[in-house]
PAZAPA-4460 file (N, C-alpha, C; in steps of 0.05 Angstrom, whole numbers, plus 32768, in hexadecimal, padded with zeros to 4 digits):
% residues 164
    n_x    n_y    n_z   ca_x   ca_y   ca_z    c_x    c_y    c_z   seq   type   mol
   8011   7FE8   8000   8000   8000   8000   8012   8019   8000     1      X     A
   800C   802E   7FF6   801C   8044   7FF4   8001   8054   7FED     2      X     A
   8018   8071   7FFC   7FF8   808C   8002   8003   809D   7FEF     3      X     A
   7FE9   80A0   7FE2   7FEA   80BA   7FCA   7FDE   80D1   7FD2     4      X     A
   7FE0   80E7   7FCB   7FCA   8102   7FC7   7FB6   80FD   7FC2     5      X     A
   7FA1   8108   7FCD   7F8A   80F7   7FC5   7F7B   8110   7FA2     6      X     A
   7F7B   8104   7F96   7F7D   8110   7F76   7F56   810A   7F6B     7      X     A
   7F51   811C   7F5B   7F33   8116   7F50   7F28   80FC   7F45     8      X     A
   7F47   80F1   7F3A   7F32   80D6   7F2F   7F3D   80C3   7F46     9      X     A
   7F41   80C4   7F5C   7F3A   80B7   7F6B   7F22   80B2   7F7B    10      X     A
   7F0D   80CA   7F72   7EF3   80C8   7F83   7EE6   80B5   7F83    11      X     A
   7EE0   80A7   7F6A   7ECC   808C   7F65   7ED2   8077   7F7E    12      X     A
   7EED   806E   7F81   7EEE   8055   7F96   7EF2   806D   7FAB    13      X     A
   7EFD   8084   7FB2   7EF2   8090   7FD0   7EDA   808E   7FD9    14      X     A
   7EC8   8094   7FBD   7EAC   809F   7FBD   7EA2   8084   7FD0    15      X     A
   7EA7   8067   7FBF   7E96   804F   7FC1   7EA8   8046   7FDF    16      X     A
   7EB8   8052   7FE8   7EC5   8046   7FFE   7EB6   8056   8018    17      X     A
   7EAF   806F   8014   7E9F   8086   8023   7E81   8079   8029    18      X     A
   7E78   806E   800D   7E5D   8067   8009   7E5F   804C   801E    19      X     A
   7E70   8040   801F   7E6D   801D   8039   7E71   802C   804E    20      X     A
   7E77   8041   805B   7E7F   8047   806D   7E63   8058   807F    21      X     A
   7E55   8064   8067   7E37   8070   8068   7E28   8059   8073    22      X     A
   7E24   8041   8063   7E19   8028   805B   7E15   8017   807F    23      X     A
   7E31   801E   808B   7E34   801C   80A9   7E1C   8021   80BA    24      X     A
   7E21   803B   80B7   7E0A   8056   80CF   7E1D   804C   80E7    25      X     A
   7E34   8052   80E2   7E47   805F   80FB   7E64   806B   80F1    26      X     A
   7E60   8077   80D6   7E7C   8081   80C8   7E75   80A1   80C9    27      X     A
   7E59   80AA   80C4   7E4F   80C6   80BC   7E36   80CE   80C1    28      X     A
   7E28   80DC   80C2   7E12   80EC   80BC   7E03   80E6   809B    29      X     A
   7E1D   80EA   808D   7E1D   80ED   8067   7DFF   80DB   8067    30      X     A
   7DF3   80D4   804A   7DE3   80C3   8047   7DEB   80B6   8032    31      X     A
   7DF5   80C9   801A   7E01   80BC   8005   7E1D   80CE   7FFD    32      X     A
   7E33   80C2   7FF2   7E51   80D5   7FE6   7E42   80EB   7FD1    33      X     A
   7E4C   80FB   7FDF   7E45   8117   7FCB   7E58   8118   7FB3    34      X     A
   7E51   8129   7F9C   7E66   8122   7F85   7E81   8134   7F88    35      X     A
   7E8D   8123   7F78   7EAC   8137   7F7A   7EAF   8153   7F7E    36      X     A
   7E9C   8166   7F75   7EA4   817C   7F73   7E99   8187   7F92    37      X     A
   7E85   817A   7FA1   7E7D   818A   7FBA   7E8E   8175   7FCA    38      X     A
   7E99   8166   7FD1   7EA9   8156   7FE1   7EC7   816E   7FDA    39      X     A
   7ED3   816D   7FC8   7EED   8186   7FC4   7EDE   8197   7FCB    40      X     A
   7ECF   81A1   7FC6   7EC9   81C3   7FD5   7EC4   81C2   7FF8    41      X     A
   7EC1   81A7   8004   7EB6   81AC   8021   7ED3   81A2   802C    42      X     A
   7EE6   819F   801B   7F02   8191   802D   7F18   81A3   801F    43      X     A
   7F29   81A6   8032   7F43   81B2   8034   7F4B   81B0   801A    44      X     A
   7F58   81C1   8008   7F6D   81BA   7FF4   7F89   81A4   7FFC    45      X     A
   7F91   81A5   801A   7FA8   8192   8017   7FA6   817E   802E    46      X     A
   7FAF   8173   8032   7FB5   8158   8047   7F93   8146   803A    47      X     A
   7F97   813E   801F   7F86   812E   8014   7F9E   8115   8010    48      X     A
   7F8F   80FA   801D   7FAA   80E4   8010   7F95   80CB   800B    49      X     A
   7F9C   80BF   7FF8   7F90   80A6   7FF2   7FA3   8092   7FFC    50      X     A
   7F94   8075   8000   7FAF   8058   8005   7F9F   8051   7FE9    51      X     A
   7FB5   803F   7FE0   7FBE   803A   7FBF   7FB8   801B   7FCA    52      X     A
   7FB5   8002   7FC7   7FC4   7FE8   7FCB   7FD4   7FDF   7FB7    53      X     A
   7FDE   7FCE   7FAF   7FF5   7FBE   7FA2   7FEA   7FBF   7F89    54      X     A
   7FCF   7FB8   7F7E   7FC2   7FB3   7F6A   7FB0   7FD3   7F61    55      X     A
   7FC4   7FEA   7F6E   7FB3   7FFC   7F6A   7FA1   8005   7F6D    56      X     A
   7F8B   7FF9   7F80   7F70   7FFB   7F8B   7F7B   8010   7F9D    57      X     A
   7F5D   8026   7FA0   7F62   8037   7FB0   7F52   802D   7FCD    58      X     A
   7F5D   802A   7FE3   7F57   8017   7FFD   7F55   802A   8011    59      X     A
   7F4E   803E   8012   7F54   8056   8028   7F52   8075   8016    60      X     A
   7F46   808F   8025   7F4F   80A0   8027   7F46   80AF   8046    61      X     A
   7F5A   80C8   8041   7F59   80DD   8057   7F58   80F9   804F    62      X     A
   7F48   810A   805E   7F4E   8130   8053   7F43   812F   806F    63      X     A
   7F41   8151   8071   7F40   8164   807F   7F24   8170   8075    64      X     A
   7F15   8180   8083   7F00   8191   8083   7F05   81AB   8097    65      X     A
   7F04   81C3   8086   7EFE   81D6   8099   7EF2   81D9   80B1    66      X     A
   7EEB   81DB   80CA   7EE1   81D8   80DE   7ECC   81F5   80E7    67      X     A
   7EDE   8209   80D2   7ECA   822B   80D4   7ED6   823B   80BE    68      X     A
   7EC9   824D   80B6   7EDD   8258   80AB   7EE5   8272   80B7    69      X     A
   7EE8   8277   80CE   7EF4   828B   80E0   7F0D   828C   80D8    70      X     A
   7F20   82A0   80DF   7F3B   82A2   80D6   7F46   828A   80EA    71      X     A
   7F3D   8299   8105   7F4B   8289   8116   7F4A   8271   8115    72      X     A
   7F40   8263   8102   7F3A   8243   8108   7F45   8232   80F1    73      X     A
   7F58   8246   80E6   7F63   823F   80D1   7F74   8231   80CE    74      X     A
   7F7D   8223   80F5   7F92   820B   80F6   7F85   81F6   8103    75      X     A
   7F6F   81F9   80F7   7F60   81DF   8106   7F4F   81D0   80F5    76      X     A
   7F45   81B6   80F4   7F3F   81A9   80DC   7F2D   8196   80E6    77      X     A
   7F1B   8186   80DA   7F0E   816C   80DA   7F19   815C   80CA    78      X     A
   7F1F   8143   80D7   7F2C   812E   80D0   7F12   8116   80BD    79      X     A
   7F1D   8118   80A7   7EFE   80FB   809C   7F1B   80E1   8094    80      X     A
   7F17   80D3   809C   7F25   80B3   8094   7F12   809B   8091    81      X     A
   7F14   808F   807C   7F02   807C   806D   7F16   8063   8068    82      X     A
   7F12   8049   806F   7F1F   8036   8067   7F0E   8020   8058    83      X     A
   7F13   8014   803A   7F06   8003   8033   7F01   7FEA   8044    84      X     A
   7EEB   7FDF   8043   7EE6   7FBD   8055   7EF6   7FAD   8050    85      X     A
   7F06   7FA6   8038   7F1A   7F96   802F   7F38   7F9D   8040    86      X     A
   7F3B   7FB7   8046   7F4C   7FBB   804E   7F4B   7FBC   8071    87      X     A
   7F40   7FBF   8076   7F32   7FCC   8095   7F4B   7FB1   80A4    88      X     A
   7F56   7FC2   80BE   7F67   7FB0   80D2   7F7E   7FAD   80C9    89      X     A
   7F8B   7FBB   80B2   7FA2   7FAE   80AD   7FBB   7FC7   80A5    90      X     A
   7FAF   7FE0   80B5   7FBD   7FF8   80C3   7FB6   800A   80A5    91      X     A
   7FAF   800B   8097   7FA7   8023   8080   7F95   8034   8090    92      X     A
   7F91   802D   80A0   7F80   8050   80B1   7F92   805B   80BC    93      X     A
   7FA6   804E   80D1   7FBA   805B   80DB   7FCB   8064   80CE    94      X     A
   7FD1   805E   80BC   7FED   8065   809D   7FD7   8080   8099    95      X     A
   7FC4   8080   8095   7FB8   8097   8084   7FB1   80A9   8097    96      X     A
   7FAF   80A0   80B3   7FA8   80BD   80C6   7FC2   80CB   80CA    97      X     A
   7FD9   80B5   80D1   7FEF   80BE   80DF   8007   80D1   80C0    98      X     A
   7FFB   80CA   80A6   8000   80D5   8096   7FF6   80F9   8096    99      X     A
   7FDE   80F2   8092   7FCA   810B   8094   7FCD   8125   80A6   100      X     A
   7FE3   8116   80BC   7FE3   8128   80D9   7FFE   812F   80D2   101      X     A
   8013   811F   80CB   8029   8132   80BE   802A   813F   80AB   102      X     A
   800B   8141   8096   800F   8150   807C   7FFF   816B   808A   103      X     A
   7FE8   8166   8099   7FE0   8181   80A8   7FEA   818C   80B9   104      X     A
   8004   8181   80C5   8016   818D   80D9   802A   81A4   80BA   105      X     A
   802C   8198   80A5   803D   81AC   8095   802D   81CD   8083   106      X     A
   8013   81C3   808F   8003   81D5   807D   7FF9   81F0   8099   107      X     A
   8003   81E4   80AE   8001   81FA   80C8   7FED   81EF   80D4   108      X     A
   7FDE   81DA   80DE   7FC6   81D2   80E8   7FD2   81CB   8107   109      X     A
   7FC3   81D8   8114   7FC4   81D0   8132   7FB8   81BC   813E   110      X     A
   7F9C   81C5   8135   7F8C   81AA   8140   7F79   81A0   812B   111      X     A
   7F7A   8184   812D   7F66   8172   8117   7F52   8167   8131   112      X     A
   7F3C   8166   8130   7F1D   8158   8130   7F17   8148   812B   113      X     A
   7F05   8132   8135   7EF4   8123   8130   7EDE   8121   813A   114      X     A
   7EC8   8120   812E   7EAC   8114   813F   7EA7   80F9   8137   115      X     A
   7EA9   80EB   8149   7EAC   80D3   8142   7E8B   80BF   8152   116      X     A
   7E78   80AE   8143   7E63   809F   8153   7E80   8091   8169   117      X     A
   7E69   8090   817B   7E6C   807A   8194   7E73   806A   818F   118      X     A
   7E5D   805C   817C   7E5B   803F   816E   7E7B   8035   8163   119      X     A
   7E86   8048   8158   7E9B   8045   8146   7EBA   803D   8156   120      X     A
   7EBF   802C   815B   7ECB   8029   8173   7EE8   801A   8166   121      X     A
   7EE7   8018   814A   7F05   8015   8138   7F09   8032   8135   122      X     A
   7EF9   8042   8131   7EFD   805A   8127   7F07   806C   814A   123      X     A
   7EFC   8064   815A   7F05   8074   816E   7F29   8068   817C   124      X     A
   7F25   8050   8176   7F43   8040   8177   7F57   8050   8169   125      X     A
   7F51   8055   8155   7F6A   805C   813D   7F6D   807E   8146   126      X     A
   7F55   808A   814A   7F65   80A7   8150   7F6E   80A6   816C   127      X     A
   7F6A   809B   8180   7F7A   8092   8194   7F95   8090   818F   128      X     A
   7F96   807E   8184   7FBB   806E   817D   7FC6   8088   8172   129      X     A
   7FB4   8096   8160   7FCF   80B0   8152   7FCA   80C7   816A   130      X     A
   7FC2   80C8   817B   7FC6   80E0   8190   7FAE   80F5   8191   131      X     A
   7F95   80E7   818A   7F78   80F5   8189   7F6F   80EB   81A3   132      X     A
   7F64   8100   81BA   7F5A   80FE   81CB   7F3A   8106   81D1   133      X     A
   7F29   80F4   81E2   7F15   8108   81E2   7F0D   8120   81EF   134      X     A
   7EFA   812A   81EA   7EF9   8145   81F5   7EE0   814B   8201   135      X     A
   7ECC   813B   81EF   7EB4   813F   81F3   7EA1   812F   81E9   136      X     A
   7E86   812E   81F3   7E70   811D   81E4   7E58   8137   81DB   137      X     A
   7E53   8137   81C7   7E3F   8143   81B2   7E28   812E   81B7   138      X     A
   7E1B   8137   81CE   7DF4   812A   81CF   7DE2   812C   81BB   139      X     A
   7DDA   8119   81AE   7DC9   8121   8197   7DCC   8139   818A   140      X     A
   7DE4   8134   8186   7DEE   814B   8174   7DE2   8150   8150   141      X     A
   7DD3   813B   8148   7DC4   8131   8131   7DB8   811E   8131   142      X     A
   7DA9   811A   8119   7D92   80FD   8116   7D97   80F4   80F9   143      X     A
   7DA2   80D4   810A   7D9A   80C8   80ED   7D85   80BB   80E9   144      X     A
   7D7A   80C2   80D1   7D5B   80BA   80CC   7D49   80C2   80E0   145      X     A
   7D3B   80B5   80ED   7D38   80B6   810C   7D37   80B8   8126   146      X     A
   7D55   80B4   8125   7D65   80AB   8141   7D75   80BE   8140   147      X     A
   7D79   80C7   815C   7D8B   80E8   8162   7DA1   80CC   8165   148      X     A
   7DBE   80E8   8160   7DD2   80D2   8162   7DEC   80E0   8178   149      X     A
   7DFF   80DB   8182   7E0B   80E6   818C   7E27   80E2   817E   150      X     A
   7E3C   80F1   8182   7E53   80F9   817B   7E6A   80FB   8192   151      X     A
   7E7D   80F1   8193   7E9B   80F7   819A   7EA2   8104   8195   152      X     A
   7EB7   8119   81A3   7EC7   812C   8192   7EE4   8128   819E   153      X     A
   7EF2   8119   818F   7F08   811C   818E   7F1B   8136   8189   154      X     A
   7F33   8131   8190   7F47   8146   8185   7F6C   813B   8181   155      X     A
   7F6F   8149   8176   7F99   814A   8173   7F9F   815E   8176   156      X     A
   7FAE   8165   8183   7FBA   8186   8185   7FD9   817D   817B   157      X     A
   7FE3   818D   8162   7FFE   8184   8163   800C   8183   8171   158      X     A
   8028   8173   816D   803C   817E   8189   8057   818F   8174   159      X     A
   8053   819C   815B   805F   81AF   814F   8056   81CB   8147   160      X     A
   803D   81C6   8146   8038   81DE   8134   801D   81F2   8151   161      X     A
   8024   8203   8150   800D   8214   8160   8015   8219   8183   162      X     A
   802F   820F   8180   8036   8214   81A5   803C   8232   81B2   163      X     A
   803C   8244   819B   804C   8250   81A9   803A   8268   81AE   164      X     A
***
């Protein structure tokens, strides 16, 4: 596996890797992958990376989302990481977070985000291991379909960028 930039014609297998992850009801809110052009407009221009596998399959990606658009909040980010089911357990989430966090440590980001379900408990594992702590629980912070749902909120505060 090797991590690329995450590039436009990679959307189709992001897209369909996003879409199993919807398919869950413990990855997102989303209902269905929005198309290329509003997915690039709601995420960062940089710290986008895809995982590649051996056979070229795209098996993973990661970006960033603005969190406000205040000036001040302009080192701080939402973290989205998606791992295909084929791949899932065999560290391409960790390669792509612990990637993601040194490419948004070069772009000036202080702190990355997550709201993460409860339910999601690989997903709360893996931002653990890279140095995401929680902070907070979001009470029915939304509804899916019917059902109010609650949220995690993780965080990373770098240990380079924003100390001083």
């Amino acid at each position: 596996m090797i991590l690329q930039p995450f590039a436009p014609e990679h959307w189709p297998a992001a897209a369909a890797i996003y879409e199993a992850g919807i398919a869950t009801g413990h990855a997102t809110f989303a209902t269905a992958a929005p198309n290329w052009v509003d997915w690039d407009q709601a995420h960062l221009p940089h710290s986008r990376l895809v995982a590649v596998a051996a056979d070229g399959q795209v098996v993973g990606w990661a970006a960033l989302s603005p969190v406000s658009s205040r000036c001040v909040y302009g080192g701080v980010a939402e973290v989205s990481v998606y791992v295909a089911d084929t791949a899932r357990g065999k560290g391409v989430g960790r390669h792509l977070l612990e990637a993601l966090i040194h490419e948004s440590e070069q772009h000036n980001m202080w702190t990355l985000q997550a709201g993460i379900f409860p339910e999601n408990e690989a997903s709360l594992r893996l931002h653990a291991a890279v140095g995401f702590r929680q902070v907070g629980r979001r009470e029915r912070i939304g509804k899916m379909g019917t059902q109010w749902r609650d949220t995690l909120l993780l965080e990373r505060r770098s240990t380079i960028i924003g100390l001083g």
